[in-house]
C-alpha positions as a printed NumPy array, in Angstrom:
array([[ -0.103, -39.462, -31.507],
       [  0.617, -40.887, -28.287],
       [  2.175, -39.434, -25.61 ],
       [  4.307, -42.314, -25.189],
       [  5.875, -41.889, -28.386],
       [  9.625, -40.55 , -29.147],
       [  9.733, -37.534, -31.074],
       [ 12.469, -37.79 , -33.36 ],
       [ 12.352, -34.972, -35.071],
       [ 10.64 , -31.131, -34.855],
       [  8.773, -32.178, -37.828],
       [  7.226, -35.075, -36.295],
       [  4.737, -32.798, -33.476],
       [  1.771, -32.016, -34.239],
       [  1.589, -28.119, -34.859],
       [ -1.685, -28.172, -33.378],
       [ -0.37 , -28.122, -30.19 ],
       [  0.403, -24.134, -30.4  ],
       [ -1.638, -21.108, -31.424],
       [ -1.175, -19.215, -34.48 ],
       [  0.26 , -16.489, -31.882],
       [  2.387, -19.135, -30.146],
       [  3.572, -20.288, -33.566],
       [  4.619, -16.463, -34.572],
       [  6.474, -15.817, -31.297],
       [  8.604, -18.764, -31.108],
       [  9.302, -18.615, -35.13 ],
       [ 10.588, -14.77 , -34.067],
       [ 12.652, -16.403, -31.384],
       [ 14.71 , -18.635, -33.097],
       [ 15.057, -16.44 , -35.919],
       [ 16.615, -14.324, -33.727],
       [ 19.18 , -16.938, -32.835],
       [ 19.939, -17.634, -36.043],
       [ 20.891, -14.029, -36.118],
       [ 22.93 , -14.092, -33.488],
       [ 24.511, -17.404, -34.182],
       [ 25.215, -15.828, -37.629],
       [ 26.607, -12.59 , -35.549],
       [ 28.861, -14.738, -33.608],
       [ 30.435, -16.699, -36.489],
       [ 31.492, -13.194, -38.121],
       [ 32.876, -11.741, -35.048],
       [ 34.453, -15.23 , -33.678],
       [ 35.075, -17.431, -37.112],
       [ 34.941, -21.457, -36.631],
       [ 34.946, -22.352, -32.527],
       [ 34.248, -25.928, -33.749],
       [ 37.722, -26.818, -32.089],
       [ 36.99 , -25.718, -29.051],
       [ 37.496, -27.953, -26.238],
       [ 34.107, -28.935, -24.025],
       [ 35.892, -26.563, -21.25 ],
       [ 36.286, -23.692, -23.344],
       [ 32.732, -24.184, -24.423],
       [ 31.317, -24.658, -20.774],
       [ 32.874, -21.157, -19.689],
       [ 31.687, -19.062, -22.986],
       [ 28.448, -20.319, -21.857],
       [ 28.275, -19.518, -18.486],
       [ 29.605, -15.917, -18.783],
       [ 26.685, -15.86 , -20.981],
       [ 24.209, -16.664, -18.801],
       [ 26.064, -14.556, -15.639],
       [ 25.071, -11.473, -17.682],
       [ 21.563, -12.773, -18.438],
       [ 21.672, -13.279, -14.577],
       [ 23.089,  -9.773, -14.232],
       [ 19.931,  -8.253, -16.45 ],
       [ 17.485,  -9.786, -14.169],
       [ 19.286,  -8.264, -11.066],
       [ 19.117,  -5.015, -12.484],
       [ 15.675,  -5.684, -14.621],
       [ 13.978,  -6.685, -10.988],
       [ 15.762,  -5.009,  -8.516],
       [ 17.64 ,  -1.811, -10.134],
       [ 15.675,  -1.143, -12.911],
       [ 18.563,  -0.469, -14.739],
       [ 18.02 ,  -2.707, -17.943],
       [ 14.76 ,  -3.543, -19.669],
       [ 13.135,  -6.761, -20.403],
       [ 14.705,  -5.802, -24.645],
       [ 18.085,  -6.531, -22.427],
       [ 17.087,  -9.106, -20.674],
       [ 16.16 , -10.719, -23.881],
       [ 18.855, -10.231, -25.87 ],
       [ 20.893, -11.618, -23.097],
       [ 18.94 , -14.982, -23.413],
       [ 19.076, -15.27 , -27.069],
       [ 23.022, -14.984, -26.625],
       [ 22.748, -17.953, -24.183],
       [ 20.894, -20.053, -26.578],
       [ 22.825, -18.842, -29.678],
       [ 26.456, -20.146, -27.377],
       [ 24.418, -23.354, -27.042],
       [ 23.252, -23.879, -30.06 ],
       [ 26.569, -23.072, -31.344],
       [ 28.601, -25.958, -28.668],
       [ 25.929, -28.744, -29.87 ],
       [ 26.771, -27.788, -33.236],
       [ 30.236, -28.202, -32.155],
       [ 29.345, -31.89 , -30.704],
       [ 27.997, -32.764, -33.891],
       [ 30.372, -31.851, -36.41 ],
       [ 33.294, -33.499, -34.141],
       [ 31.191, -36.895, -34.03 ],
       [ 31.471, -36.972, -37.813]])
């Protein structure tokens, strides 16, 4: 494939590209966002409706306590990297969430 070419889809790159070890750790990651998204929609219901606004702040007070676990990860030693991390799959669980908001308000 060239490197010039658009990628249109996750099924599209080559899988070559990662290690078997690479492959494992990222699958773990995003199941854990799916866990969390899944988390989120019990605890919160539909946020589809939410305005762009609404979505912008959810998502930064996310990542101000991701921000907050690296202060105290790197400077405190309060929280551990297991913080840290769960912190970031928050932030990418609220994002995945808004673009699923995008998309089912396009429709």
């Amino acid at each position: 494939m060239s490197t010039l070419t658009k990628i249109t889809s996750a099924t599209e790159l080559p899988i070559s590209i990662f290690t078997d070890a690479e492959y494992e750790r990222m699958a773990k990651i995003f199941s854990n966002i799916l866990s969390e998204r899944k988390r989120q929609q019990v605890k919160w219901g539909d946020q589809s409706g939410n305005l762009n606004v609404v979505w912008s702040t959810i998502l930064t007070e996310e990542v101000g306590e991701a921000a907050k676990a690296v202060l105290q990860l790197d400077f405190e030693h309060g929280d551990t990297r297991e913080e840290l991390r769960n912190e970031l799959i928050q932030v990418a669980a609220v994002a995945v969430a808004w673009v699923e908001a995008l998309d089912k308000n396009a429709d």
